[in-house]
N, CA, C and O atoms as a Tripos MOL2 file, in Angstrom:
@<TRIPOS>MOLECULE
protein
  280   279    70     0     0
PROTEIN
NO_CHARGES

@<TRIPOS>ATOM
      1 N          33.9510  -39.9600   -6.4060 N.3       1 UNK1
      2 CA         32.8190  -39.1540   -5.9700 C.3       1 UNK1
      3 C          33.2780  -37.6980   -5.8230 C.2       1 UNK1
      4 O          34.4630  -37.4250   -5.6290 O.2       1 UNK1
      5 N          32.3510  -36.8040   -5.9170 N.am      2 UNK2
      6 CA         32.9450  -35.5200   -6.3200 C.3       2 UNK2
      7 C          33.1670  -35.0160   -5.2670 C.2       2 UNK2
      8 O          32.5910  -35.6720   -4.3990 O.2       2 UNK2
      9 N          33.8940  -33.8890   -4.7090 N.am      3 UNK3
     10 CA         34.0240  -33.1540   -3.6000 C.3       3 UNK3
     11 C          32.5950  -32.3000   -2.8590 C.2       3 UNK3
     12 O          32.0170  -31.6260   -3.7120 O.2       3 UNK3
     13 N          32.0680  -32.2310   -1.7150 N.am      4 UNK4
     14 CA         30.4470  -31.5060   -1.8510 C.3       4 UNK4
     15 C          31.3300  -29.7810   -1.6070 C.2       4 UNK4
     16 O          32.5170  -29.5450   -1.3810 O.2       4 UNK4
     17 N          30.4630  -29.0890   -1.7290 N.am      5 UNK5
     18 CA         31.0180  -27.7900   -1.6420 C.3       5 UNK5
     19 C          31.1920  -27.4740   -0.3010 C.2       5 UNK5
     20 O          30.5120  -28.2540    0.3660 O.2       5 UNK5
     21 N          31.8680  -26.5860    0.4830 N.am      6 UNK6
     22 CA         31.8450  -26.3270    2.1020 C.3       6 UNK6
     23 C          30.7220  -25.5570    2.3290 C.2       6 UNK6
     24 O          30.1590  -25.5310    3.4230 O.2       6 UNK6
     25 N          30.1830  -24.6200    0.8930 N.am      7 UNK7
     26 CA         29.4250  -23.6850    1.0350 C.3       7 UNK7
     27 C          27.7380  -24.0200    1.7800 C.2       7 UNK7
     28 O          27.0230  -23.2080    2.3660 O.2       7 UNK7
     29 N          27.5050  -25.2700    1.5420 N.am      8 UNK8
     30 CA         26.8230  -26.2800    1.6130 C.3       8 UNK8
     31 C          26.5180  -26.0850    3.2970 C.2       8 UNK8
     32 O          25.5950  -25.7170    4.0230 O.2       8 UNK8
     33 N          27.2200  -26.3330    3.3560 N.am      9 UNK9
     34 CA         27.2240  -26.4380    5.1830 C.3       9 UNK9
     35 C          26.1040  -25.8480    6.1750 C.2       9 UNK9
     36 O          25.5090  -24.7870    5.9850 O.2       9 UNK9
     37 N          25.9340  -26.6420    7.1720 N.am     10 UNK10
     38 CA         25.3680  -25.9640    8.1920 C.3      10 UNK10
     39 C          25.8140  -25.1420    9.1640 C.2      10 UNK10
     40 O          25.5100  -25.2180   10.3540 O.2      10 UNK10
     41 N          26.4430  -24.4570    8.7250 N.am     11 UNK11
     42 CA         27.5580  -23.5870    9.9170 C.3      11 UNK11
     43 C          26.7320  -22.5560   10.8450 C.2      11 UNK11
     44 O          25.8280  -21.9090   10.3170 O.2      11 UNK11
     45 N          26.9580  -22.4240   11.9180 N.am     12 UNK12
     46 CA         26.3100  -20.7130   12.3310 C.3      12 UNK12
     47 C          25.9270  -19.7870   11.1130 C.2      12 UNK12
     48 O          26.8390  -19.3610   10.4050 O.2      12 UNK12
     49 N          25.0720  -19.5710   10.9340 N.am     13 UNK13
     50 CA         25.0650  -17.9290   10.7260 C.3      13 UNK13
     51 C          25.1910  -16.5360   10.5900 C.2      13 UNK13
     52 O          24.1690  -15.8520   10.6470 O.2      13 UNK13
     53 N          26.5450  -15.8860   10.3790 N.am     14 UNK14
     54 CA         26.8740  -15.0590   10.7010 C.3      14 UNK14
     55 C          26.2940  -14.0090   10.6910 C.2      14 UNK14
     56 O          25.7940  -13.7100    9.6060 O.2      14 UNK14
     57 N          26.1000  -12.9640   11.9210 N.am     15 UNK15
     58 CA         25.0280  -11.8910   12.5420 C.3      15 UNK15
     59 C          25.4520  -10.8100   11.4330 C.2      15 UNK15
     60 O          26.5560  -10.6530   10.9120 O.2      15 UNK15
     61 N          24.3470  -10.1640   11.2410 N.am     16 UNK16
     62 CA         24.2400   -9.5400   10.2730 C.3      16 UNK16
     63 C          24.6330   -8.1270   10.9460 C.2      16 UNK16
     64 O          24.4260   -7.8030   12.1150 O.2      16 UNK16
     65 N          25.2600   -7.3470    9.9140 N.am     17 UNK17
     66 CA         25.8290   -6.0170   11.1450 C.3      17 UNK17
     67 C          24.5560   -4.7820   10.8070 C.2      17 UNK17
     68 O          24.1060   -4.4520    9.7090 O.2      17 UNK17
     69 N          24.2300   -4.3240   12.0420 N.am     18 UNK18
     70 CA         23.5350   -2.8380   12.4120 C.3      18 UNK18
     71 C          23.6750   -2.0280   11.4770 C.2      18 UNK18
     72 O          23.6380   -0.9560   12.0810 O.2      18 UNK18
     73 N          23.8570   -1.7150   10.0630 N.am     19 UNK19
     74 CA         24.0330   -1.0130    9.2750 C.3      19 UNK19
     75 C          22.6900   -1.7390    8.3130 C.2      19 UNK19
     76 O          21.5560   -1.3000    8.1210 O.2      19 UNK19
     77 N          23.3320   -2.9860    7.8320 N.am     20 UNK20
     78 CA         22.2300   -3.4960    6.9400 C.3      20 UNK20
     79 C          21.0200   -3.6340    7.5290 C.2      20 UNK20
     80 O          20.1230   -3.6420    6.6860 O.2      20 UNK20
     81 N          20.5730   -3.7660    8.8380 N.am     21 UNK21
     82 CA         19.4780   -3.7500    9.5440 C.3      21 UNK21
     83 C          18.9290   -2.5920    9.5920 C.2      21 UNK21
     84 O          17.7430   -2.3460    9.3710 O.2      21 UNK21
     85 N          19.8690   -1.7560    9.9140 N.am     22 UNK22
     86 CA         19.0120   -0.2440    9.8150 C.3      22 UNK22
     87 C          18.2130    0.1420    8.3380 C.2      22 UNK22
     88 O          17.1240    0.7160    8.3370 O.2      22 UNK22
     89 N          18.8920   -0.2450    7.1480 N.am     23 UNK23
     90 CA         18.8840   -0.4460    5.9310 C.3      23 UNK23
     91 C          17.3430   -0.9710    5.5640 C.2      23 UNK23
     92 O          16.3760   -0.2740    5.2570 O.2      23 UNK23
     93 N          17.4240   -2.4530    5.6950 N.am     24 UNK24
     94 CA         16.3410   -3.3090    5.7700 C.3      24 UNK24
     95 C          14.7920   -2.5350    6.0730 C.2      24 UNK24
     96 O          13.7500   -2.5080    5.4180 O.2      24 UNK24
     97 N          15.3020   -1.7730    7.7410 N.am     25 UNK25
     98 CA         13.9710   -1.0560    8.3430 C.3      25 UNK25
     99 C          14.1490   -0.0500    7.5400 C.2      25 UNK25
    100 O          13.3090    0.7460    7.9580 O.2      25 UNK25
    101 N          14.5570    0.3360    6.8680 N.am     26 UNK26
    102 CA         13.9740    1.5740    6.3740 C.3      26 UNK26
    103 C          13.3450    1.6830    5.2450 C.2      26 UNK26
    104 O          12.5140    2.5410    4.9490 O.2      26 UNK26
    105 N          13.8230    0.6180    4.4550 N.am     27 UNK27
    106 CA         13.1390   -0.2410    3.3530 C.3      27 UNK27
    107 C          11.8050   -0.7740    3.6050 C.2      27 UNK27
    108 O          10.9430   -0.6000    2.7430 O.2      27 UNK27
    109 N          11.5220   -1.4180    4.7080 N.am     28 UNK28
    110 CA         10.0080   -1.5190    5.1280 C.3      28 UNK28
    111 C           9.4780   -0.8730    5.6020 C.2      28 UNK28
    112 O           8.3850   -1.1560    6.0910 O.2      28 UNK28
    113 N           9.9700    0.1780    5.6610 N.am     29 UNK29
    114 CA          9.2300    1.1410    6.7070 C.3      29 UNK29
    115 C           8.7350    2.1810    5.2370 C.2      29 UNK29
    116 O           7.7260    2.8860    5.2350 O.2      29 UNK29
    117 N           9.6090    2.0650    4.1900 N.am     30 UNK30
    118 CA          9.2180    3.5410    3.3680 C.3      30 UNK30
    119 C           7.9320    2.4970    2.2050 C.2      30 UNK30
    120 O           7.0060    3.0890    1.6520 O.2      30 UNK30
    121 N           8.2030    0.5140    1.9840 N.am     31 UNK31
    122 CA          7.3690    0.3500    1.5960 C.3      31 UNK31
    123 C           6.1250   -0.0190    1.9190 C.2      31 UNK31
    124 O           5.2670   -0.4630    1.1550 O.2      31 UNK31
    125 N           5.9880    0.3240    3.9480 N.am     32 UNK32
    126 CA          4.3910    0.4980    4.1110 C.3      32 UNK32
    127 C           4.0190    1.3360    3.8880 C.2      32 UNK32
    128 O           2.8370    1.3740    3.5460 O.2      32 UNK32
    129 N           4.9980    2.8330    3.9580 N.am     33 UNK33
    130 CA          3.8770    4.2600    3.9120 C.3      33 UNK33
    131 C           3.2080    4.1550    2.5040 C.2      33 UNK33
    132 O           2.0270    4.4820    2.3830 O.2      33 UNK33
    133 N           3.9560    3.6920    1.4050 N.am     34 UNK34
    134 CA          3.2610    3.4390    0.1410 C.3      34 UNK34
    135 C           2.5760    2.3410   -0.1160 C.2      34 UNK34
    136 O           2.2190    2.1860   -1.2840 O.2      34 UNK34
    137 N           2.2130    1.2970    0.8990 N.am     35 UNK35
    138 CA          0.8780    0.6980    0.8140 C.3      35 UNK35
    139 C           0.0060    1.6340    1.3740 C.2      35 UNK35
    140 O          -1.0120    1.9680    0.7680 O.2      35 UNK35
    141 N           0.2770    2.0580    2.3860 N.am     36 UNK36
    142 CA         -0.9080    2.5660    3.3750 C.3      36 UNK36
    143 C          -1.3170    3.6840    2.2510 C.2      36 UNK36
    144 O          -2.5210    3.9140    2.1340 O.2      36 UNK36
    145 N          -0.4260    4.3740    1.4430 N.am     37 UNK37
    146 CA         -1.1250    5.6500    0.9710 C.3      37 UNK37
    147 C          -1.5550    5.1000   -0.5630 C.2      37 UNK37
    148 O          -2.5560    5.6380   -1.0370 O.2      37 UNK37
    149 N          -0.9530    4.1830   -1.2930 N.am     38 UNK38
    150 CA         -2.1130    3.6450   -2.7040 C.3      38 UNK38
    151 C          -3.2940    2.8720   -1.9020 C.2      38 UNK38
    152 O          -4.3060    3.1270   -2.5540 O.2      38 UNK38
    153 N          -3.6420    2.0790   -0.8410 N.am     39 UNK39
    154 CA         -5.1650    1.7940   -0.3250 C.3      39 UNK39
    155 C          -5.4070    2.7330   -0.1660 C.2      39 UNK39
    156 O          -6.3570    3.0080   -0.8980 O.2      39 UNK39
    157 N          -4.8430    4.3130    0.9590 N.am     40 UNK40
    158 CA         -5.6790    5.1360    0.8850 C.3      40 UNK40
    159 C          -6.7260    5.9230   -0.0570 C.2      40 UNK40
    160 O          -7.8120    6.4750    0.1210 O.2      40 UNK40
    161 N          -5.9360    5.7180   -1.0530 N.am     41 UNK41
    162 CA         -6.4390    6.4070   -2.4520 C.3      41 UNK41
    163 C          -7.0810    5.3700   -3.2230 C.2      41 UNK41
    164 O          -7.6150    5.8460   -4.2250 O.2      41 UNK41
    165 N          -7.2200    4.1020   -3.1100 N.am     42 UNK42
    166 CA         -8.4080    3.5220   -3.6030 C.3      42 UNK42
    167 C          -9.2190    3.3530   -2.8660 C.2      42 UNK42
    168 O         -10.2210    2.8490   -3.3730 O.2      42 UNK42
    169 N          -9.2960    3.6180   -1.4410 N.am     43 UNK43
    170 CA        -10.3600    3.4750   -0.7410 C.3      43 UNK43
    171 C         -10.9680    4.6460   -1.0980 C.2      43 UNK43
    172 O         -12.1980    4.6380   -1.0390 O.2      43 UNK43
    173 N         -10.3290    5.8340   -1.5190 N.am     44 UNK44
    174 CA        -10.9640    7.3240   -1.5570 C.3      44 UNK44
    175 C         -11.5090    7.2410   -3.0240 C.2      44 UNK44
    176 O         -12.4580    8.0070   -3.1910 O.2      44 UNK44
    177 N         -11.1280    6.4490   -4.2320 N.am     45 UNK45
    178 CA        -12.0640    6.5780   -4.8410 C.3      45 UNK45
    179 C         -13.2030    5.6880   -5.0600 C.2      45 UNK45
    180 O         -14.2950    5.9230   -5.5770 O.2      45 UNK45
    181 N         -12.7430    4.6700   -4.5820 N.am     46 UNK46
    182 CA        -14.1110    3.8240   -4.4070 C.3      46 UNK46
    183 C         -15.2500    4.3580   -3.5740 C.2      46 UNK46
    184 O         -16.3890    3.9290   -3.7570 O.2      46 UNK46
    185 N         -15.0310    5.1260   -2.8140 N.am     47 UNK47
    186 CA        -16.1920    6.1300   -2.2710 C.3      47 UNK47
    187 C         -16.7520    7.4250   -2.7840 C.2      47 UNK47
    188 O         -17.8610    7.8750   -2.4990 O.2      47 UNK47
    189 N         -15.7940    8.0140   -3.6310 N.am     48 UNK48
    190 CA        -16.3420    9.0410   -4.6050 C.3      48 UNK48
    191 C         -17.1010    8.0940   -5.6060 C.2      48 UNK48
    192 O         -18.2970    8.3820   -5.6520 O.2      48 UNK48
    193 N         -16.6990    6.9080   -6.5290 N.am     49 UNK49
    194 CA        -17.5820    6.2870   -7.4930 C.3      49 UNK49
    195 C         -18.9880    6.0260   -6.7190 C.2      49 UNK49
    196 O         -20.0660    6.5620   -6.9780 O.2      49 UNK49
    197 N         -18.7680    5.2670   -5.9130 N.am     50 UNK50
    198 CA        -19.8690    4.4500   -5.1060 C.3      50 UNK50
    199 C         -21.1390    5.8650   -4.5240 C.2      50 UNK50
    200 O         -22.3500    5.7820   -4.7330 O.2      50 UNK50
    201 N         -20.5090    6.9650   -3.8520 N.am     51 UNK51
    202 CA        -21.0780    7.9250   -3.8740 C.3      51 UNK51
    203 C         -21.6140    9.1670   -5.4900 C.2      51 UNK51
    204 O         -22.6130    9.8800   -5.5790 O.2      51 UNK51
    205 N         -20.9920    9.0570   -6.0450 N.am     52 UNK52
    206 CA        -21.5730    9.1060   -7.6850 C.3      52 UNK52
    207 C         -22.6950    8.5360   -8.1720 C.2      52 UNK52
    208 O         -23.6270    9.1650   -8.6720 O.2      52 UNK52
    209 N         -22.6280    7.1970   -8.0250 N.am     53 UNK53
    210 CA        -23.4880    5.9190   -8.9490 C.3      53 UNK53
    211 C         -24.1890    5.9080   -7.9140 C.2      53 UNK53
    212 O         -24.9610    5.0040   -8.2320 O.2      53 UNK53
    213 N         -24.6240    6.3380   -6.5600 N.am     54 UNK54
    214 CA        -25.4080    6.5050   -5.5460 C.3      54 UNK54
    215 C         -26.7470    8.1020   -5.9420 C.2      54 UNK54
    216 O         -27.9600    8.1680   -5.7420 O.2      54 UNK54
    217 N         -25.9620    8.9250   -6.4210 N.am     55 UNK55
    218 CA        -26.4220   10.2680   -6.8000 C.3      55 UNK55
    219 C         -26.9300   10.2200   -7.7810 C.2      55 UNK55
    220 O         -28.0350   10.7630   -7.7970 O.2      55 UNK55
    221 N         -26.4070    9.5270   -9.2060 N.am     56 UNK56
    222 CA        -26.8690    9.6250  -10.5930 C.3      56 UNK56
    223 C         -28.3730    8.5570  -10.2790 C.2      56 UNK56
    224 O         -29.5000    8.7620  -10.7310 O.2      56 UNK56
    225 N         -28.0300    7.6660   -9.5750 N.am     57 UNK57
    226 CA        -29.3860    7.0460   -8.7600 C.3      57 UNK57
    227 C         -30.6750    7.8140   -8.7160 C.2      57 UNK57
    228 O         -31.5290    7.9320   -9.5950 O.2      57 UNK57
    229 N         -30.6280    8.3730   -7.3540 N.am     58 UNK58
    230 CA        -31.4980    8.8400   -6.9250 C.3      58 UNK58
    231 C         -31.6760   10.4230   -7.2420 C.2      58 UNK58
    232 O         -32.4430   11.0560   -6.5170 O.2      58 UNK58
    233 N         -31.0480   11.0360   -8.2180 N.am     59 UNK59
    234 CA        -31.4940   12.5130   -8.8010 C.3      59 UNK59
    235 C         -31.0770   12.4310  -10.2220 C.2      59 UNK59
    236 O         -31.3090   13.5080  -10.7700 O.2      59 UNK59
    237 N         -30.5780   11.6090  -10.9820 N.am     60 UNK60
    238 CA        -30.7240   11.7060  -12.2580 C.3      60 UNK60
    239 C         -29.7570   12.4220  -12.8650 C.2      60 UNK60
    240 O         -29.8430   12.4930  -14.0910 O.2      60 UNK60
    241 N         -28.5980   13.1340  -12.1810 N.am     61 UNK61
    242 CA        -27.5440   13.6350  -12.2200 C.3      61 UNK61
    243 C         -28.1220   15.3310  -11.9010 C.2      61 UNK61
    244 O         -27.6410   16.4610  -11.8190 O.2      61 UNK61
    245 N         -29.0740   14.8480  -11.8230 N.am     62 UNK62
    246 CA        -29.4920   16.7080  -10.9710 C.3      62 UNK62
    247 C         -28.7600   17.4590  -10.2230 C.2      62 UNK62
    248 O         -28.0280   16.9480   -9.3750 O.2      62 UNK62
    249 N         -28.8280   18.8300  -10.4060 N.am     63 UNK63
    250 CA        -28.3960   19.3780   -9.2590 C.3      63 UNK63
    251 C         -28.9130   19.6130   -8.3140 C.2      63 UNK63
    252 O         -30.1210   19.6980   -8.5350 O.2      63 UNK63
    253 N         -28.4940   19.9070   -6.5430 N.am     64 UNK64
    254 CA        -29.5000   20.2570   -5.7720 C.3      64 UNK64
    255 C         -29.8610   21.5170   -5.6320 C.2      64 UNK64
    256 O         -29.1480   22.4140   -6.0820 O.2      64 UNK64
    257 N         -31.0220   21.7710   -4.9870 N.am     65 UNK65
    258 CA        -31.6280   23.0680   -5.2160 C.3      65 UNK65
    259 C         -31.0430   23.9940   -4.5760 C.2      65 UNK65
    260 O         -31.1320   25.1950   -4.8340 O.2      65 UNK65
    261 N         -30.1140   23.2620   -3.2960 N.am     66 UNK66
    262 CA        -29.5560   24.2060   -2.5300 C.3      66 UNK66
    263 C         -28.4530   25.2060   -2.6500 C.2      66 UNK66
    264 O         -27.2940   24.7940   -2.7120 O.2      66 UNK66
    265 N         -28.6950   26.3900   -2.6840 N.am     67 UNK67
    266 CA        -27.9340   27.1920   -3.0730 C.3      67 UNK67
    267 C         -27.7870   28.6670   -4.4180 C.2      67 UNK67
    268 O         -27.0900   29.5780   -4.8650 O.2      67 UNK67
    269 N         -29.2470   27.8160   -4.5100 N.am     68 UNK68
    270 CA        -30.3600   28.8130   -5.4480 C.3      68 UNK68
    271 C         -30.8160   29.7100   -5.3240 C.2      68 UNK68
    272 O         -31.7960   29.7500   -4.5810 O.2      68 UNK68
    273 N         -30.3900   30.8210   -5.9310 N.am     69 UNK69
    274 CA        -31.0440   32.4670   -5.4390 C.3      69 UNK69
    275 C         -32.6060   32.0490   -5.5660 C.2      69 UNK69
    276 O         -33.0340   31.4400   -6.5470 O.2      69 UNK69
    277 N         -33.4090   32.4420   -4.4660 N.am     70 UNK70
    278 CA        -34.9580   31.9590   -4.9210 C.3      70 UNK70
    279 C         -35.3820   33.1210   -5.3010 C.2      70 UNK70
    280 O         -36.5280   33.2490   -5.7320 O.2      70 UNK70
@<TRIPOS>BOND
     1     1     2 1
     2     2     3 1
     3     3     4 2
     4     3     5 am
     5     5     6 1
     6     6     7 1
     7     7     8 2
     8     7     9 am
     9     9    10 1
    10    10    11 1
    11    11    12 2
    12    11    13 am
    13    13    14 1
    14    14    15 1
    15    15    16 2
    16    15    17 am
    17    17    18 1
    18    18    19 1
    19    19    20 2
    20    19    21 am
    21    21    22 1
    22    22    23 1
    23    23    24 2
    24    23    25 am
    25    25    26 1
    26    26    27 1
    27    27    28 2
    28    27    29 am
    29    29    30 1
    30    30    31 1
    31    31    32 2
    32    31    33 am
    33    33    34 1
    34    34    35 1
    35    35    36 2
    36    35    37 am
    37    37    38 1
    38    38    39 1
    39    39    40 2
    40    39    41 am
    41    41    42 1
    42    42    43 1
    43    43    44 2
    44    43    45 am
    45    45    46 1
    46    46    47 1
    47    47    48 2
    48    47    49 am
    49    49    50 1
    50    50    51 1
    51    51    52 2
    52    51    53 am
    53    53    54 1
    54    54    55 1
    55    55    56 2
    56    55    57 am
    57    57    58 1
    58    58    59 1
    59    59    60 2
    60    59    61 am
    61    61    62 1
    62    62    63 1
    63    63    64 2
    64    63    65 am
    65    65    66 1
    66    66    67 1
    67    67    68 2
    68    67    69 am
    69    69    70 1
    70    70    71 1
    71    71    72 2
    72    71    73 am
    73    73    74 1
    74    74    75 1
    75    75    76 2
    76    75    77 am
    77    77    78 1
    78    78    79 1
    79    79    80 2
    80    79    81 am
    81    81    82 1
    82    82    83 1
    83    83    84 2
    84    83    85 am
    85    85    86 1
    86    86    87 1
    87    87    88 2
    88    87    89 am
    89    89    90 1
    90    90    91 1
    91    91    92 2
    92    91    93 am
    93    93    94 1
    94    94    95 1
    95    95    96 2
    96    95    97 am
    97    97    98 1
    98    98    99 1
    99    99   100 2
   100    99   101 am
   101   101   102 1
   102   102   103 1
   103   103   104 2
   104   103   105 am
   105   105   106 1
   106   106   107 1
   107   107   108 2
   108   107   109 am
   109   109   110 1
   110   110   111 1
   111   111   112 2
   112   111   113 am
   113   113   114 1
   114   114   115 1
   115   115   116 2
   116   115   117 am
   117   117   118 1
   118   118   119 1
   119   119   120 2
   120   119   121 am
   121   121   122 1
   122   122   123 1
   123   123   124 2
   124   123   125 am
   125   125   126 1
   126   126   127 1
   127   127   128 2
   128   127   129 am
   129   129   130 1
   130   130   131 1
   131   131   132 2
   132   131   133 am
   133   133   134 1
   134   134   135 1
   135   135   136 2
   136   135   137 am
   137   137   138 1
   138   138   139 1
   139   139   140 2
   140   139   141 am
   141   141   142 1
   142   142   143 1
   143   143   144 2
   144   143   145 am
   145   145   146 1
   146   146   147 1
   147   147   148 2
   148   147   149 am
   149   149   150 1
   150   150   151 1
   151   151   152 2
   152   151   153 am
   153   153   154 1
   154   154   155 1
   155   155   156 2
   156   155   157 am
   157   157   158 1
   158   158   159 1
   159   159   160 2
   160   159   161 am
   161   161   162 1
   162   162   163 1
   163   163   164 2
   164   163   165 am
   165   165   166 1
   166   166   167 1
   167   167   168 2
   168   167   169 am
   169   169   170 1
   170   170   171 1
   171   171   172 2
   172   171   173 am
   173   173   174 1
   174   174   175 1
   175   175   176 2
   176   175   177 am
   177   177   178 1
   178   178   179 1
   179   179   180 2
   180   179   181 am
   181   181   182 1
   182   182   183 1
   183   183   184 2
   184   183   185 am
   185   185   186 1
   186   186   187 1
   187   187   188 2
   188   187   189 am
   189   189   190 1
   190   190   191 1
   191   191   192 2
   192   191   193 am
   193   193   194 1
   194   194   195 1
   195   195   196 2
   196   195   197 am
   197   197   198 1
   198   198   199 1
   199   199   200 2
   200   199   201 am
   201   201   202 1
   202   202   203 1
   203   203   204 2
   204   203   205 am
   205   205   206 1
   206   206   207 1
   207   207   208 2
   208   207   209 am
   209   209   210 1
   210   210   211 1
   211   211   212 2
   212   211   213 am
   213   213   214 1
   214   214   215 1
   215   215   216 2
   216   215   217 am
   217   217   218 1
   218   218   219 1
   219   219   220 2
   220   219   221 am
   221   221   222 1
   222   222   223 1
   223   223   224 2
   224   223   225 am
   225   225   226 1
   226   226   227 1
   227   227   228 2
   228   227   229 am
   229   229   230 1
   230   230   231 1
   231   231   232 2
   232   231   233 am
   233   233   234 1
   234   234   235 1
   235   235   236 2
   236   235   237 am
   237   237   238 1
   238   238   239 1
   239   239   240 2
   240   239   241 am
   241   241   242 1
   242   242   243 1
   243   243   244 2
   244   243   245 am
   245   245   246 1
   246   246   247 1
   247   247   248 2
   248   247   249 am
   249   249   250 1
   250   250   251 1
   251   251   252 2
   252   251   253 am
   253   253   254 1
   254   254   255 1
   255   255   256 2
   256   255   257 am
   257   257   258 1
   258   258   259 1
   259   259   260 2
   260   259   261 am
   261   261   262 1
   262   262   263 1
   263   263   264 2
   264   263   265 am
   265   265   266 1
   266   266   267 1
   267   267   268 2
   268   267   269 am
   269   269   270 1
   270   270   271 1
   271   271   272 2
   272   271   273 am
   273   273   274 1
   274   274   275 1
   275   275   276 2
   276   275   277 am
   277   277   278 1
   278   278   279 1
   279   279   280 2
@<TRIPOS>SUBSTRUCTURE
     1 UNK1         2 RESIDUE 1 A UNK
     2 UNK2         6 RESIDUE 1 A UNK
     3 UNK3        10 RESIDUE 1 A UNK
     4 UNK4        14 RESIDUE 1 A UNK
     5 UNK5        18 RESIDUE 1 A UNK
     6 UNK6        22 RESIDUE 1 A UNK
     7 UNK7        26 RESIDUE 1 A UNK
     8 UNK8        30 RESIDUE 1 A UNK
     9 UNK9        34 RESIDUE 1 A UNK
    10 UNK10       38 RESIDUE 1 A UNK
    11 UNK11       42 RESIDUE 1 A UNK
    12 UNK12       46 RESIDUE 1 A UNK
    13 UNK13       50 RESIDUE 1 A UNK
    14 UNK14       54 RESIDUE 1 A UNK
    15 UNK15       58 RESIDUE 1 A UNK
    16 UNK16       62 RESIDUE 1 A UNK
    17 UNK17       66 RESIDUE 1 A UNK
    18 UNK18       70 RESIDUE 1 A UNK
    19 UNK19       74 RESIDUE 1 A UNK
    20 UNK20       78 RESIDUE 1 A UNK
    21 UNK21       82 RESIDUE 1 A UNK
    22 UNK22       86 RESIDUE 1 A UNK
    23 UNK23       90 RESIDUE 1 A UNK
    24 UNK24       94 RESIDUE 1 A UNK
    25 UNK25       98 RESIDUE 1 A UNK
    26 UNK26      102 RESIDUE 1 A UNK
    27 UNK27      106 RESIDUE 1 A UNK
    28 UNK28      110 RESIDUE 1 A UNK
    29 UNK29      114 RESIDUE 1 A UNK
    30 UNK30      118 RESIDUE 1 A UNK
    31 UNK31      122 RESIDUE 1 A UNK
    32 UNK32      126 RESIDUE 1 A UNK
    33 UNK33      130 RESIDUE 1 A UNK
    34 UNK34      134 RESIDUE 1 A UNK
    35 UNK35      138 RESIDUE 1 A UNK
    36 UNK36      142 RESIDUE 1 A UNK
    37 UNK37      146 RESIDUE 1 A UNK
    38 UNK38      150 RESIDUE 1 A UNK
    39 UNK39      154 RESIDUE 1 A UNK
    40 UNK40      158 RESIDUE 1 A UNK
    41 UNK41      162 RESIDUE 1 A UNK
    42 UNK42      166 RESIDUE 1 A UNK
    43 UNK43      170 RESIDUE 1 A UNK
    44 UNK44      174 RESIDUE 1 A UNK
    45 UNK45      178 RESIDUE 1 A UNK
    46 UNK46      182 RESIDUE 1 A UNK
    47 UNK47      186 RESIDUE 1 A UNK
    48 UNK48      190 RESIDUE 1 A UNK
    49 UNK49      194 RESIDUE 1 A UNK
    50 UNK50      198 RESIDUE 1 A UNK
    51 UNK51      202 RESIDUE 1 A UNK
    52 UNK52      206 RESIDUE 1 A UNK
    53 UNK53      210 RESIDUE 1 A UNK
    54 UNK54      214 RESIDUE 1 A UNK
    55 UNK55      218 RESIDUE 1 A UNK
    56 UNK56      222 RESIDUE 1 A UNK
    57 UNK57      226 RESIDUE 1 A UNK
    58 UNK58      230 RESIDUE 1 A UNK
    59 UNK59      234 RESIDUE 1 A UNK
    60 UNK60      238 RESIDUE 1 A UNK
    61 UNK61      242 RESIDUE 1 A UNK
    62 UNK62      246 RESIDUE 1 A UNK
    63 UNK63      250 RESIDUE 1 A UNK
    64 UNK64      254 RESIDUE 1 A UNK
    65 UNK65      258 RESIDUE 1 A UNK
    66 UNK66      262 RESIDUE 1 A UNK
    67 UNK67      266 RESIDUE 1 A UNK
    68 UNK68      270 RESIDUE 1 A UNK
    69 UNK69      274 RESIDUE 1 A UNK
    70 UNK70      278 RESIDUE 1 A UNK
């Protein structure tokens, strides 16, 4: 029967040192700001479209009058 590996084992865990942890957080920390800021920017254009296809709606792509030398 073959030898099992030691690697195998259930041994403790050895604690991971304050360097790679700091590491880790900074790694999640730099890949929420770039979730938070690509949703930001599809939330921002899904409200420019939605506000568009809201306008071409109800004026026909008109302009408004406001601002018209009378």
């Amino acid at each position: 029967m073959p030898k099992k590996n030691s690697a195998l084992k259930t041994d403790t865990p050895q604690p991971i040192s304050a360097d790679v942890l700091y590491k880790l957080s900074l790694l999640i920390e730099k890949s929420k700001q770039k979730a938070v800021s690509e949703i930001g920017g599809a939330v921002n254009m899904l409200f420019w479209y939605a506000g568009n296809r809201i306008n071409d709606e109800q004026q026909g792509n008109a302009k408004a009058a406001y601002g018209v030398k009378p």
